[in-house]
LOFIKE-839780 format. One record per residue (C-alpha): residue number from 0; y, z, x. Coordinates in nm, 2 decimals. Layout:
% residues N
   resi       c2       c3       c1
    NUM        Y        Z        X
...
This chain:
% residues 476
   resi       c2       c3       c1
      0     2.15     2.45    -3.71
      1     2.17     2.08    -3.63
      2     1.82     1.94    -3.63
      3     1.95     1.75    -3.24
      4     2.11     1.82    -2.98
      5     2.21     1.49    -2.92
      6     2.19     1.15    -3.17
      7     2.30     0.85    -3.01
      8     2.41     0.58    -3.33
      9     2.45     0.21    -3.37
     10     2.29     0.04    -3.03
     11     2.04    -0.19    -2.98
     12     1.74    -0.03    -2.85
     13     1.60    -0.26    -2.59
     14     1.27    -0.20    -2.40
     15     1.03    -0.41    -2.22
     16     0.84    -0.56    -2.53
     17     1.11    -0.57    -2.79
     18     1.50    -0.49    -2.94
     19     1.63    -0.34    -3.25
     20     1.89    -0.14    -3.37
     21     1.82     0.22    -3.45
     22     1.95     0.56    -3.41
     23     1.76     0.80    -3.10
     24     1.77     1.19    -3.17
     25     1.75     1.41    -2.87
     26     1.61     1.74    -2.83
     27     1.52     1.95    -2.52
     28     1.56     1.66    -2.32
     29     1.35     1.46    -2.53
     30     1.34     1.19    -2.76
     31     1.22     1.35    -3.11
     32     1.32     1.07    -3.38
     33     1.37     0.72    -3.38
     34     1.55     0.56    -3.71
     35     1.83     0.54    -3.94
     36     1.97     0.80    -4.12
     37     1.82     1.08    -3.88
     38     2.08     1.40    -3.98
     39     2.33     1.58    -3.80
     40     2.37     1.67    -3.40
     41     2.53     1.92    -3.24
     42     2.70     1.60    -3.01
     43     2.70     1.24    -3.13
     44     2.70     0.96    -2.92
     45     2.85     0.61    -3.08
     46     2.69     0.31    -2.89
     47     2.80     0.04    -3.13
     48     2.81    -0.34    -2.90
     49     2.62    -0.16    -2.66
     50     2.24    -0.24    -2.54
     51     2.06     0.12    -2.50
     52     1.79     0.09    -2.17
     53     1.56     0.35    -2.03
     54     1.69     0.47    -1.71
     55     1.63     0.30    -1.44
     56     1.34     0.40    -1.21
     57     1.44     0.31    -0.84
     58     1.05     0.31    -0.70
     59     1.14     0.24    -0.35
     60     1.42     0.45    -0.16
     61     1.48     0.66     0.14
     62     1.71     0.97     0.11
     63     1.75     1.22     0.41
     64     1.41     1.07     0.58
     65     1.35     1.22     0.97
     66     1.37     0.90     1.21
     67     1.19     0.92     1.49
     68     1.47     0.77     1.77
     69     1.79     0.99     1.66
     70     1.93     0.80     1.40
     71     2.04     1.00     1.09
     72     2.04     0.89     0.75
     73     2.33     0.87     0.55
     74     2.23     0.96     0.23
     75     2.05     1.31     0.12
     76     1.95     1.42    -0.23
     77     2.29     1.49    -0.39
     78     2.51     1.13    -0.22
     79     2.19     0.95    -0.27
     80     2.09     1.04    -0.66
     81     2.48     1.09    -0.73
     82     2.48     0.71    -0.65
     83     2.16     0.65    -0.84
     84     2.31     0.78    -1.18
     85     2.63     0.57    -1.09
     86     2.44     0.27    -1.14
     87     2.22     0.35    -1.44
     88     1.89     0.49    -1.28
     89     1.81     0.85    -1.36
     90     1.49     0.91    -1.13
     91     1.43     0.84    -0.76
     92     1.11     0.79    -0.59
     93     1.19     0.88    -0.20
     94     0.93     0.90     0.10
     95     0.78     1.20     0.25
     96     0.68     1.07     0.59
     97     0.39     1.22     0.81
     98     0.47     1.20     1.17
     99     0.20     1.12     1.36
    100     0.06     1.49     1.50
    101     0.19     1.61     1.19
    102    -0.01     1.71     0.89
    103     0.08     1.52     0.52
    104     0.07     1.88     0.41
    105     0.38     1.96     0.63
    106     0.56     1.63     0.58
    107     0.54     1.73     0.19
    108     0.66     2.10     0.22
    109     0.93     1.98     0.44
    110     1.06     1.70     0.21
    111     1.07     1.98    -0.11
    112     1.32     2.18     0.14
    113     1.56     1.88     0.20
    114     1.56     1.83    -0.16
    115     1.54     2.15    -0.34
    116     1.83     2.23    -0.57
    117     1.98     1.88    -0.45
    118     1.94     1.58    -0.64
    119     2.16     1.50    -1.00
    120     1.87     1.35    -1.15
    121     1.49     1.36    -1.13
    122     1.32     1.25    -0.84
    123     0.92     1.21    -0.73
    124     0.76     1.13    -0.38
    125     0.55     0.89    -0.23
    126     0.38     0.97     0.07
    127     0.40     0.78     0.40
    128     0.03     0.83     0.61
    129     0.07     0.74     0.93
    130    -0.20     1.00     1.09
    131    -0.50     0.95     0.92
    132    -0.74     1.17     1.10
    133    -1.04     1.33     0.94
    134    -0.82     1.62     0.82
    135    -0.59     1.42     0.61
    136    -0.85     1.18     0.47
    137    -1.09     1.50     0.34
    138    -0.85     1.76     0.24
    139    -0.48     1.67     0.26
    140    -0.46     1.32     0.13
    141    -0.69     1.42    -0.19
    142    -0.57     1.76    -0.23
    143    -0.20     1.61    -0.25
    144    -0.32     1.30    -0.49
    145    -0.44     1.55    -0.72
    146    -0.12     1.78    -0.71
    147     0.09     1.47    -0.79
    148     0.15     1.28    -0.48
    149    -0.06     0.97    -0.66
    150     0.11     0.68    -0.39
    151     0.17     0.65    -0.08
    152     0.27     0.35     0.16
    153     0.10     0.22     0.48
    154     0.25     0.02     0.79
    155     0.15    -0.29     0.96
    156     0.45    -0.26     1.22
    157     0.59    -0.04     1.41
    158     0.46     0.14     1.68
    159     0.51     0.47     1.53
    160     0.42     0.41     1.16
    161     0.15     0.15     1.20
    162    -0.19     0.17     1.10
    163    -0.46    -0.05     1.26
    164    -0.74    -0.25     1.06
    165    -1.01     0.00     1.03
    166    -0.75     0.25     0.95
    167    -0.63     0.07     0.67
    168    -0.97     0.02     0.52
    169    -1.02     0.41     0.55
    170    -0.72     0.50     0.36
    171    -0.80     0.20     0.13
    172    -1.13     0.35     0.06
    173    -0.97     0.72     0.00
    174    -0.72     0.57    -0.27
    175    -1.04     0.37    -0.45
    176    -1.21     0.70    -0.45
    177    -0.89     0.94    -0.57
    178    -0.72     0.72    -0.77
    179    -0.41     0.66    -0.57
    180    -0.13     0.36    -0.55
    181    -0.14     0.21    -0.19
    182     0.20     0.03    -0.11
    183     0.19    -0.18     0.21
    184     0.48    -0.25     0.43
    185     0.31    -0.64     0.53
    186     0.48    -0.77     0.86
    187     0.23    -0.85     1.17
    188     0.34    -0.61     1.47
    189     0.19    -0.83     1.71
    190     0.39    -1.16     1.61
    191     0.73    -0.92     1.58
    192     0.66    -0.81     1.95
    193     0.58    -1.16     2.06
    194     0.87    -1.32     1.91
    195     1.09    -1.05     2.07
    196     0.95    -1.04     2.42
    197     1.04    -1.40     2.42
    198     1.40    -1.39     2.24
    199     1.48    -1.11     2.49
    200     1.35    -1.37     2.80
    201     1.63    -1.57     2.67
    202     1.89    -1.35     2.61
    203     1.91    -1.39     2.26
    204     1.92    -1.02     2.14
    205     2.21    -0.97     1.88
    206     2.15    -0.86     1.50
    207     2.08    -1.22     1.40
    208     1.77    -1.27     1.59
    209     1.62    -0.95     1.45
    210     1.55    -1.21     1.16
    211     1.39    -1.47     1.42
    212     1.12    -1.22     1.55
    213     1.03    -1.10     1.17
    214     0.94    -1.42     1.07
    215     0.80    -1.50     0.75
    216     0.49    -1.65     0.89
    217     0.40    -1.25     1.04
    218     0.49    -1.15     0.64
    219     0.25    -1.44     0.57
    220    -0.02    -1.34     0.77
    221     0.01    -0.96     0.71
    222     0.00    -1.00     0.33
    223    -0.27    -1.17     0.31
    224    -0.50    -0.96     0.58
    225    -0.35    -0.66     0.35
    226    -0.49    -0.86     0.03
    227    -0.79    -0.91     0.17
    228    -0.90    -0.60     0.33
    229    -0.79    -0.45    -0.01
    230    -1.04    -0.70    -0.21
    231    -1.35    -0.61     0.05
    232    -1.28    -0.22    -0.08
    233    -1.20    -0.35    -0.45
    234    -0.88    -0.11    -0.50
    235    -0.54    -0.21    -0.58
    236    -0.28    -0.27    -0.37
    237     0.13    -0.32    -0.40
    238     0.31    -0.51    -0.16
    239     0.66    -0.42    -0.08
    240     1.00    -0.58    -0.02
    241     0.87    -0.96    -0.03
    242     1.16    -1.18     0.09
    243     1.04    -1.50     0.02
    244     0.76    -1.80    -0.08
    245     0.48    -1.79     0.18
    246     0.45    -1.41     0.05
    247     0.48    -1.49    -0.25
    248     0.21    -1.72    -0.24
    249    -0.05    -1.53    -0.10
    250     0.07    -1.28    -0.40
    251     0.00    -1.53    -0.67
    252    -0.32    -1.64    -0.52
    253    -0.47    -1.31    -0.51
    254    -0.35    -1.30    -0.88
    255    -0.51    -1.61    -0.99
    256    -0.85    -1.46    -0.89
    257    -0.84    -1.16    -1.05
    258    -0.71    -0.93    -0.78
    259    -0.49    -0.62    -0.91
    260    -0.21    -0.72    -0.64
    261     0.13    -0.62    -0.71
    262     0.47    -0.78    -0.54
    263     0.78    -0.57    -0.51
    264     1.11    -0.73    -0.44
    265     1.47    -0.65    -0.36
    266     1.84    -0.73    -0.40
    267     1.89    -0.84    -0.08
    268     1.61    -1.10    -0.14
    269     1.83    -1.27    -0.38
    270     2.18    -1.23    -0.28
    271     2.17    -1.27     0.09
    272     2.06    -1.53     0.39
    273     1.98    -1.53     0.72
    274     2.35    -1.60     0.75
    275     2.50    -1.26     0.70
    276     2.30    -1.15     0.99
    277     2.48    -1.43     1.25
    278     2.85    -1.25     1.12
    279     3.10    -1.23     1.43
    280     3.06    -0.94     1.65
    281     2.80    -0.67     1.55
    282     2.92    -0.71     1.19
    283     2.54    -0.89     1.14
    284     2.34    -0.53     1.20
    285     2.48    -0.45     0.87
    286     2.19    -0.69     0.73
    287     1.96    -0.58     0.95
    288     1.65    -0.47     0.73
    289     1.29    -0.56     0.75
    290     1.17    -0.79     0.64
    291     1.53    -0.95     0.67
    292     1.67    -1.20     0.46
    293     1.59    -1.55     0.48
    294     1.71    -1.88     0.32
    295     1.85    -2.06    -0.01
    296     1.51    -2.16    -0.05
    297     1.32    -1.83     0.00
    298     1.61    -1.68    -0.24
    299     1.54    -1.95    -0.49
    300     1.12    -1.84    -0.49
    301     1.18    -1.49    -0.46
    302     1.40    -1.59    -0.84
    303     1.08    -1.77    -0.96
    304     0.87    -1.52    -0.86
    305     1.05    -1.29    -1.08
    306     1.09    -1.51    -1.36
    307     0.70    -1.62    -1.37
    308     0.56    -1.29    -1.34
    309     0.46    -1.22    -0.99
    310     0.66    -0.91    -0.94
    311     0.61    -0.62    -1.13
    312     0.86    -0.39    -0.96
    313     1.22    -0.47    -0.85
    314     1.38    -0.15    -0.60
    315     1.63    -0.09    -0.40
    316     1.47    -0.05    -0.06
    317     1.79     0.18     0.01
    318     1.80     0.28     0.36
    319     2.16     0.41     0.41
    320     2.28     0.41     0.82
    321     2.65     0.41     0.83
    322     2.81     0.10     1.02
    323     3.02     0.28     1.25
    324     2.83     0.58     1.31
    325     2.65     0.64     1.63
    326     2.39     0.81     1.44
    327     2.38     0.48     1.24
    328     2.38     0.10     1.29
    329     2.55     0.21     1.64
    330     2.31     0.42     1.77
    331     2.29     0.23     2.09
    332     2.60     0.08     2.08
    333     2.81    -0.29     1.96
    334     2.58    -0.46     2.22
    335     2.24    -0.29     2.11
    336     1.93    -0.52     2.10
    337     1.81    -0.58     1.78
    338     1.49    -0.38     1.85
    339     1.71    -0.10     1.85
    340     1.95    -0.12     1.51
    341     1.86     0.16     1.28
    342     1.64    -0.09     1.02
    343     1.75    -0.06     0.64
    344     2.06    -0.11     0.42
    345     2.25     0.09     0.11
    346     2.18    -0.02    -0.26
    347     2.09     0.26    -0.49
    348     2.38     0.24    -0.70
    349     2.43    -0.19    -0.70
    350     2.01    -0.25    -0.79
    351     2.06    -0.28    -1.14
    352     2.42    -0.42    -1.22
    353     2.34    -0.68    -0.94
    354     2.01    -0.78    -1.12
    355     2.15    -0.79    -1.48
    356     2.45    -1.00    -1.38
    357     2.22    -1.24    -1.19
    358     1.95    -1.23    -1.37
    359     2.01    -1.18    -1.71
    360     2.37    -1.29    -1.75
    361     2.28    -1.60    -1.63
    362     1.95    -1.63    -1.80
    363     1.75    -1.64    -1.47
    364     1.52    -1.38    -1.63
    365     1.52    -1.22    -2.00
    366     1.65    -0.86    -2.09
    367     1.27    -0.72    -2.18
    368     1.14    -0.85    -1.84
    369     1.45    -0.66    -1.65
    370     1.36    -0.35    -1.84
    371     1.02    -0.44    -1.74
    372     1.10    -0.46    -1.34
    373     1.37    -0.20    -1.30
    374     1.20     0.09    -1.53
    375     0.84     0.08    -1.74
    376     0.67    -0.14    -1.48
    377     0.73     0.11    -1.18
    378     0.70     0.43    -1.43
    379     0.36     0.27    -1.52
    380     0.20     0.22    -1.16
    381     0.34     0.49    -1.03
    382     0.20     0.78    -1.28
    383     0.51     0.88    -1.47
    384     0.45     0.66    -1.79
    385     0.55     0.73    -2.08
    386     0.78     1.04    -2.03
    387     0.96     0.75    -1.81
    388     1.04     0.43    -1.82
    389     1.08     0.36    -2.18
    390     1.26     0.45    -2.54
    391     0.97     0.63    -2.75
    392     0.93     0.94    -2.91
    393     0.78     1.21    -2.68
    394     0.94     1.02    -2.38
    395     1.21     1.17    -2.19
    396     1.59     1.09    -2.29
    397     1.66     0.92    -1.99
    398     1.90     0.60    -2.13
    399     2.13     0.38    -1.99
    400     2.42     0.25    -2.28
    401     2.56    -0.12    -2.12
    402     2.81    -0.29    -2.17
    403     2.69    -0.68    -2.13
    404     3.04    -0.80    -2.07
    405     3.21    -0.57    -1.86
    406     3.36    -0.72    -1.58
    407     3.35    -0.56    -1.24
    408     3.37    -0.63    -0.84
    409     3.16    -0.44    -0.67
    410     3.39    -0.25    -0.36
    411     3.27     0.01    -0.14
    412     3.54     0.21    -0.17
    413     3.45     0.23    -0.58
    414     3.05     0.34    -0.49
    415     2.90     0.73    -0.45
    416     2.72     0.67    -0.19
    417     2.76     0.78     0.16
    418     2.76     0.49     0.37
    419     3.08     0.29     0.50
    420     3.00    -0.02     0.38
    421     2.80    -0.20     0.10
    422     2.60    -0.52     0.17
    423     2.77    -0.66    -0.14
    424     3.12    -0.60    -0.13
    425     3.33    -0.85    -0.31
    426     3.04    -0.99    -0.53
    427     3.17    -1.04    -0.90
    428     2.94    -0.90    -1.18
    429     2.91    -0.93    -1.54
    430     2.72    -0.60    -1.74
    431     2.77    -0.26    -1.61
    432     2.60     0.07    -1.76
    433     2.87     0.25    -1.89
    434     2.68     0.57    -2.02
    435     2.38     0.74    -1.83
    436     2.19     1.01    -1.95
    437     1.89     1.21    -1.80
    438     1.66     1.40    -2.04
    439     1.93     1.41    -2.31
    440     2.26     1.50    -2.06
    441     2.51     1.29    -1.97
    442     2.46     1.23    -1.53
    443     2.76     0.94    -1.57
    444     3.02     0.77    -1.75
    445     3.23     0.46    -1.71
    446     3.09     0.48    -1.32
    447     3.17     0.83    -1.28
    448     2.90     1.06    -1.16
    449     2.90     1.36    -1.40
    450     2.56     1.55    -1.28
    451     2.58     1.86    -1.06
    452     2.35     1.92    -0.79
    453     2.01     2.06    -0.87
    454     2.01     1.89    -1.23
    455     1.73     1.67    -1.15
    456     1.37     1.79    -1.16
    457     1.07     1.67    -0.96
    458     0.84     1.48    -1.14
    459     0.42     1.51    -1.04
    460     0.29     1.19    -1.05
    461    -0.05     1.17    -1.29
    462    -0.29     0.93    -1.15
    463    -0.21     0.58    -1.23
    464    -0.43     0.30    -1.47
    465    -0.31     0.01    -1.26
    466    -0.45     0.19    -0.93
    467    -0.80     0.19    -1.09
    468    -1.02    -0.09    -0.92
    469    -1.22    -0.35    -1.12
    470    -1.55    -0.18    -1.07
    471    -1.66    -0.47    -0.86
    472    -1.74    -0.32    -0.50
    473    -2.09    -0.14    -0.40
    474    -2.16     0.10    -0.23
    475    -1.86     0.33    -0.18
C-alpha cells in the first residue's frame, strides 16, 4: 500500500515566516510528512517552478445572507465557494446574522440549513449580534462561543444592525469574559444620516454621493470611539474593511500603545476611487459598498498600511447583488437614491490573484507577509490555527500551487461567481493559482472549479490567543 495518498514534489513551500523546497505527503486530508525522499503515493503531484501556499482563508464574506428590504443575494454556498476555490482559497468565513427580535440561536440554525450539503470547500461562521437582550448575552452568545462560533461583528450604522454605546460595551464585556473576536463595522450613523439629509435637500442622490455621506471623517470618528470603548473593557477588537489614512491612523495609534487592535482591509481599497462610483448612468451603484472607496491618496496609505504592518487580515468583503437585477443593485430602480442601492460588491474569487499581482509582483509587499494576510493571520485570530492557514505536519492539506508568471485579464465572463459583473473587469494580472486543493483533493485546476457540492466541511472555531485581553482592566 502506498504510504500517501497524495505527494506533491519539487515546489517551493512558502509560508508566512519562511520558503524552501521540499516534498508534502498527504494523508486523510492531512499533511503527514514534510521532506525529500518521502516514498511512494497512490497520486503524485509535480509542482516544479511553482510556489506551494496554504489556501487562502477569505475571513470576511457574505453568501446567501437574509437582507432586511428585499434584496437577494447573488451568491449561496455552492456559486459562492465554487468561486472561492477558483481563486485559490479553500475555506470561507460567512455571517450568520441575528435579526433584531430574533434569537442568535435561530440566526445560527438557519444559516446551517442554507449551507448544508452546499459549499465545495470548508467554511466557518461569524456571528452578526444585533439584539443583545439579556437572553443572548447569558445564554446564547456564550453557549454559541463555546460551540464554536468564537467571532462575531457589531454595527455602528444602520438602523437595523446598529448597536448603540452602552450596547457595545456589553457585548465588549461578554467577548472579554468568553473569549471571543469582536469585529466592528466603524462608520458613525449619525454623520451618514446628516450628510444624506442634506445631499438629498440638494438633489444630489445618485450612486456617487453614497461616497459623500460615508465620509472618512464618520470612519474616523467611529474607529476611534470603537478603539476606545474597547481599551475602557481591555479586550481585543478588529476593525473591518478600512478604506483609507484617517482610519488607519487611529489603528496605528492604538498599536503604538499597546492595544491589541487589529485592521482589516480590502481589494477595493487598493484598486478603486471615488471615481468609479461618478460612472455615467447608474453604472456607479456597481461600487457602491461601505465604506466606499476613496482617493489616490487613501489607496496609496491603505498600501502602506499593509506594507508596515498595520493590517493583519486582507478579505474580500464579498457582497454579491447582481447589476441588473431588481432583487439587486436595481431594487428601486436606475434612479434609486443611494440610501437605497443594495450596499456590497463581488470578489471572492479576484482577492488573492489581485493582491499577488499588486502586491507582490510589484514588490509592494513580500510573499511571506501575503501568506501572512490572506491565510495564517485570519486562521490565527479567528480560531482555526494550525489545521488552517499554514504548510505543517498535522495541518490540513489545504494548498494553493502558483504560477508567479502567468498572465491573465480578469473578465467576468471567465469568473464562477454568480453576479453579472465584476468590479475589476479588464484589470491585467501577473500570478494566478493554478492548482487548489482542500484537505488533500483537488477543488480546482488551471481556474476550473473541480469540487462538488457538499465537499466542504464546517469548521468550529476554538477560542482565539489574539482575542485574549492584556489583563489590564478591574473589576469585570
Amino acid at each position: 500500500m502506498p504510504r500517501f495518498d497524495t505527494l506533491i514534489t519539487n515546489g517551493l513551500i512558502t509560508t508566512a515566516v519562511d520558503a524552501y523546497y521540499a516534498d508534502i505527503g498527504i494523508k486523510n486530508g492531512r499533511i503527514t510528512a514534510l521532506g525529500h525522499e518521502l516514498g511512494d503515493a497512490a497520486a503524485e503531484i509535480d509542482a516544479e517552478g511553482l510556489r506551494v501556499l496554504p489556501g487562502g482563508i477569505d475571513a470576511h464574506c457574505h453568501l446567501d445572507q437574509p437582507m432586511g428590504d428585499g434584496a437577494v443575494m447573488a451568491d449561496g454556498f455552492y456559486s459562492g465557494t465554487r468561486s472561492a476555490a477558483a481563486g485559490g482559497t479553500t475555506t470561507v468565513m460567512p455571517f450568520a446574522a441575528q435579526k433584531k427580535g430574533q434569537s442568535l440561536r435561530a440566526a445560527v440554525d438557519d444559516y446551517h440549513r442554507r449551507s448544508d450539503g452546499q459549499a465545495c470547500v470548508d467554511y466557518a461562521f461569524h456571528m452578526i449580534v444585533t439584539d443583545p437582550t439579556e437572553t443572548v448575552l447569558k445564554d446564547e452568545l456564550p453557549a454559541l462561543i463555546e460551540e464554536g462560533y468564537s467571532s462575531f461583528k457589531i454595527y455602528m450604522t444602520y438602523d437595523d444592525l446598529k448597536l448603540n454605546d452602552r450596547e457595545i460595551l456589553n457585548v465588549l464585556a461578554l467577548a472579554r469574559r468568553e473569549g471571543a473576536m469582536v469585529m466592528v463595522h466603524a462608520e458613525n450613523a449619525d454623520c451618514i444620516a446628516y450628510l444624506s439629509e442634506l445631499l438629498t435637500e440638494c438633489g444630489n442622490t445618485g450612486p456617487y454621493y453614497h461616497g459623500v455621506a460615508h465620509s472618512s471623517i464618520g470612519e474616523r470618528e467611529a474607529s476611534h470611539r470603537a478603539i476606545s470603548l474597547a481599551e475602557l473593557i481591555d479586550v481585543p477588537v478588529l476593525i473591518v474593511h478600512v478604506s483609507g489614512a484617517d482610519t488607519i491612523e487611529q489603528i496605528r495609534w492604538a498599536q503604538s500603545r499597546g492595544l491589541r487592535v487589529y485592521g482589516e482591509t480590502c481589494p477595493q481599497y487598493l484598486m478603486l476611487t471615488a471615481e468609479d462610483l461618478d460612472r455615467d448612468g447608474f453604472e456607479g451603484a456597481k461600487y457602491v459598498c461601505s465604506p466606499p472607496p476613496r482617493d489616490p491618496a487613501a489607496q496609496e496609505a491603505v498600501w502602506e498600511g499593509l506594507e508596515s504592518g498595520v493590517f493583519q487580515v486582507f478579505s474580500s468583503d464579498h457582497a454579491p447583488f447582481r447589476f441588473e437585477d431588481t432583487k439587486g443593485k436595481k431594487l428601486r430602480g436606475e434612479n434609486a437614491h443611494f440610501e437605497h442601492i443594495p450596499n456590497g460588491i463581488p470578489g471572492l474569487e479576484t482577492r488573492l490573484p489581485i493582491l499577488f499581482s499588486e502586491g507582490v509582483v510589484k514588490e509592494r509587499i513580500d510573499i511571506t507577509r501575503f501568506v501572512a494576510l490572506t491565510a495564517t493571520n485570519p486562521a490565527k485570530i479567528y480560531g482555526l490555527y494550525p489545521r488552517k492557514g499554514t504548510i505543517a505536519i498535522g495541518s490540513d492539506a489545504d494548498l494553493t500551487l502558483w504560477d508567479t508568471s502567468a498572465k491573465n485579464t480578469i473578465r467576468n465572463a471567465d469568473l464562477h461567481h454568480d453576479v453579472d459583473y465584476t468590479p475589476y473587469e479588464g484589470i491585467e494580472l501577473t500570478g494566478r493559482p493554478v492548482l487548489t486543493l482542500c484537505r488533500g483533493r483537488v477543488v480546482s485546476r488551471d481556474g476550473q472549479p473541480e469540487s462538488d457540492a457538499g465537499y466542504g466541511e464546517f469548521l468550529a472555531c476554538a477560542k482565539p490567543q489574539p482575542a485574549r485581553p492584556r489583563g489590564n482592566a478591574k473589576g469585570f
